[in-house]
C-alpha positions as CSV (number, residue, x, y, z in Angstrom):
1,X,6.8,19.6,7.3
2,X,4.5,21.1,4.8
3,X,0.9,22.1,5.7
4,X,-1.7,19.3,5.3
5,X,-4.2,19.3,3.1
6,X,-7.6,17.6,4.4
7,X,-5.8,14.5,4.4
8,X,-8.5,11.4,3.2
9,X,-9.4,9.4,5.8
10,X,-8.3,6.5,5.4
11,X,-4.7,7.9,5.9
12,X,-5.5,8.9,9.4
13,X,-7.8,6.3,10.2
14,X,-6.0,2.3,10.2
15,X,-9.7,0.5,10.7
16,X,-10.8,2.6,7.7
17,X,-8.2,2.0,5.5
18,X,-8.1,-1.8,6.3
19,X,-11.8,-2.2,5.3
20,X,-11.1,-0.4,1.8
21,X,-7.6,-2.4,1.6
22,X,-10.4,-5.7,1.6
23,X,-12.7,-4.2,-0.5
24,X,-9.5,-3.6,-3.1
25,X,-8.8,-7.1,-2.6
26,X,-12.1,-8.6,-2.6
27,X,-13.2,-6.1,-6.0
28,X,-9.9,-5.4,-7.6
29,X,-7.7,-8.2,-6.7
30,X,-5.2,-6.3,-5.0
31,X,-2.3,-7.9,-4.6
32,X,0.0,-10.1,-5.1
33,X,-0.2,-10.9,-1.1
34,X,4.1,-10.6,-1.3
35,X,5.1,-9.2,-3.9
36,X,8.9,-10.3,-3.2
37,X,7.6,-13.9,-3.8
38,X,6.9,-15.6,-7.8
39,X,3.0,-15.5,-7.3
40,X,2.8,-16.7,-11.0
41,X,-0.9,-17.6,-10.8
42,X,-2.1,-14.5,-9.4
43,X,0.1,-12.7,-12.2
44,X,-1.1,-15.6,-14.9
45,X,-4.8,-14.6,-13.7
46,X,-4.5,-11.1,-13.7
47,X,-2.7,-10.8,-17.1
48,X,-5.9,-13.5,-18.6
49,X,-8.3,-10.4,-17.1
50,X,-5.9,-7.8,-19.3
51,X,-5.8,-9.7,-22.1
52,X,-1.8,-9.2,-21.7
53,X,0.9,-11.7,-20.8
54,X,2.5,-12.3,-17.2
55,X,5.4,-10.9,-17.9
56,X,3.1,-7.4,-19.4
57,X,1.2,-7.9,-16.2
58,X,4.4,-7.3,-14.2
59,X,4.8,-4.3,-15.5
60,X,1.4,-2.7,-14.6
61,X,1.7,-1.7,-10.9
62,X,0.5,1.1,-8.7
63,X,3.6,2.6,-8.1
64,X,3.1,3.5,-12.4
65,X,-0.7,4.0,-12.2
66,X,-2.8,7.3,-12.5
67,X,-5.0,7.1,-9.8
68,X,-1.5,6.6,-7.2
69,X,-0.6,9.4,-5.7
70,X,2.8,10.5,-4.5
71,X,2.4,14.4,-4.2
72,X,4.2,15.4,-0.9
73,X,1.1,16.7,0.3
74,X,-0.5,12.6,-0.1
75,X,2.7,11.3,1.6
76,X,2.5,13.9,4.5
77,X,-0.9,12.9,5.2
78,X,0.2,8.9,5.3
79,X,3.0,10.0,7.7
80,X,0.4,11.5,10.3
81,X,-1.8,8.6,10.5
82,X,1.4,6.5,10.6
83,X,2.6,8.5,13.6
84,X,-0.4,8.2,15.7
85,X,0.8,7.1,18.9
86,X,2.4,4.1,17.8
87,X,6.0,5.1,17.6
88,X,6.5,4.1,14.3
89,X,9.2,5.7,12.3
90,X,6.7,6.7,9.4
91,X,9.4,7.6,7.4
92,X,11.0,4.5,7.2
93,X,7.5,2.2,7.1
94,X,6.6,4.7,3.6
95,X,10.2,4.3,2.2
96,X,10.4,0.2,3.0
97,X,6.8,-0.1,1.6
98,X,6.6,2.3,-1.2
99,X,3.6,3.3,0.2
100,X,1.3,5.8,-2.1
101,X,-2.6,6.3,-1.8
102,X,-5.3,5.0,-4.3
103,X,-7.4,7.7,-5.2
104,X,-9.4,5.4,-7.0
105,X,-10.0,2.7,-4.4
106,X,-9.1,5.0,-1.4
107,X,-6.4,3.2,0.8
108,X,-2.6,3.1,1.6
109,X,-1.0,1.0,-1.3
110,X,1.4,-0.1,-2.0
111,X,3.8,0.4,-5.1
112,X,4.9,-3.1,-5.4
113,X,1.3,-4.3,-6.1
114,X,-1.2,-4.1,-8.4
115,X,-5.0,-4.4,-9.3
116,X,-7.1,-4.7,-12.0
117,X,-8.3,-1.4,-11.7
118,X,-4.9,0.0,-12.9
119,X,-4.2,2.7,-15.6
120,X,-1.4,4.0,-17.5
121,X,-0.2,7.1,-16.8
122,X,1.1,7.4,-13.1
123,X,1.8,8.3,-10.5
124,X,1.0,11.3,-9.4
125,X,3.6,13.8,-8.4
């Protein structure tokens, strides 16, 4: 395992990043809730805030925005919180979930989802 950076807390800290995981919901519409499910009206209202079309919409997610980040060192920290004592196989709960971190709305995302605070240009590596 690589050395940590100061990991944000959120990743170490589940309470923490549930509260900023509502907040992204509540302020950014985080979501679709399943994203293995249609959810054509949370992806017809988030492509009328855009000014784009569902199917556009679709496209935009955090696993392809800026502020996600990906680096090694991000997905290190996520595994330690995930490890905690709760024998989770952190590994497998990152991979399954294509978990990144929001460095704009500072929480465990995942890729699969979106909000309407995305931008072009991600992740980051």
């Amino acid at each position: 395992m690589r050395r940590l950076p100061i990991c944000p807390a959120p990743t170490q800290d589940t309470i923490l990043n549930l509260a900023n995981r509502q907040h992204a919901i509540d302020s950014a519409h985080y979501g679709p809730a399943n994203p293995r499910l249609e959810n054509a009206a949370f992806w017809a209202s988030l492509a009328s805030r855009w000014g784009a079309t569902p199917a556009e919409a679709r496209t935009m997610l955090c696993g392809n925005c800026a502020a996600f980040d990906i680096t090694p060192e991000m997905l290190d920290c996520i595994k330690t919180g995930l490890m905690q004592g709760n024998g989770l196989d952190a590994d497998e709960v990152i991979v399954r979930a294509e978990l990144g971190y929001c460095r704009m709305l500072n929480f465990k995302c995942a890729a699969s989802r979106t909000c309407s605070a995305w931008i072009v240009g991600g992740p980051i590596r």
